[in-house]
N, C-alpha and C positions, 0 to 999 in steps of 0.2 A: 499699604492696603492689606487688609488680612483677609487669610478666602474664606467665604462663605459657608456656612453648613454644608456639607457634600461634595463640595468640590476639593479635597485634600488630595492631594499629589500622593500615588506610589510609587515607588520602586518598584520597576517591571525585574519581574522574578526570572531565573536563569531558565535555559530554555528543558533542562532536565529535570527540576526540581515543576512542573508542574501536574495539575491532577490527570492530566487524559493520558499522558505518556509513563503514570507509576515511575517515574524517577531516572526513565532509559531514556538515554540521548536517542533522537530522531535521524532516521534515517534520511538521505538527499537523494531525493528521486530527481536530478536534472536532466535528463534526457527528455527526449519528445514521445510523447505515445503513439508512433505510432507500428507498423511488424516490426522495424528494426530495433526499436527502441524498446518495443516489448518485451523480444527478448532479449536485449543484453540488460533489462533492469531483472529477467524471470533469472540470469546466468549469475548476477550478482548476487541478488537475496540466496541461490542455493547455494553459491559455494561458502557464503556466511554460517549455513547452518553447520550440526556436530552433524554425525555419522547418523547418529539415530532416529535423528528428525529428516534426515535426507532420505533413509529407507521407511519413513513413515508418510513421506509425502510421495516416494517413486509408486508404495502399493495402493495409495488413496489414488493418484492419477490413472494409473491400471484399471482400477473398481469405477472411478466414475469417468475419465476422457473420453468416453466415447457418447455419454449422454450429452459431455458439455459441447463436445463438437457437433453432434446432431443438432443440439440446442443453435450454436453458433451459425451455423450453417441454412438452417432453417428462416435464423433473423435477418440473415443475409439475403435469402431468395425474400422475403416480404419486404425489406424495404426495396430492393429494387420494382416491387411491381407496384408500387405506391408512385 
């Protein structure tokens, strides 16, 4: 039997070489999400980065952590009164 218009088989393409990822291998987030988990995947990705992006990300956390914690904190008192 020959397949039909549209239904032609590919070859599933390598998991680097696709469009969403620009060509970088995917990172494995296996852990569970949930504090612990949080942070040892937040412990991994930094110590991945170079030097410059680590002091690029410690003064972006400086400038906004405390909105995000308000923020967090905040969502946390509404869903409990729900």
């Amino acid at each position: 039997m020959t397949p039909t218009r549209g239904t032609a088989t590919r070859a599933a393409a390598p998991a680097t070489a696709s469009r969403q990822n620009g060509g970088v291998a995917r990172m494995k987030l296996t852990r569970r999400f949930g504090p612990v988990g949080a942070v040892l995947t937040a412990w991994d990705i930094w110590r991945r980065l170079p030097p410059g992006q680590r002091k690029w990300v410690a003064k972006q956390v400086r400038h906004h952590g405390p909105r995000v914690a308000k923020q967090a904190l905040q969502a946390q008192r509404n869903r409990r009164r729900r």
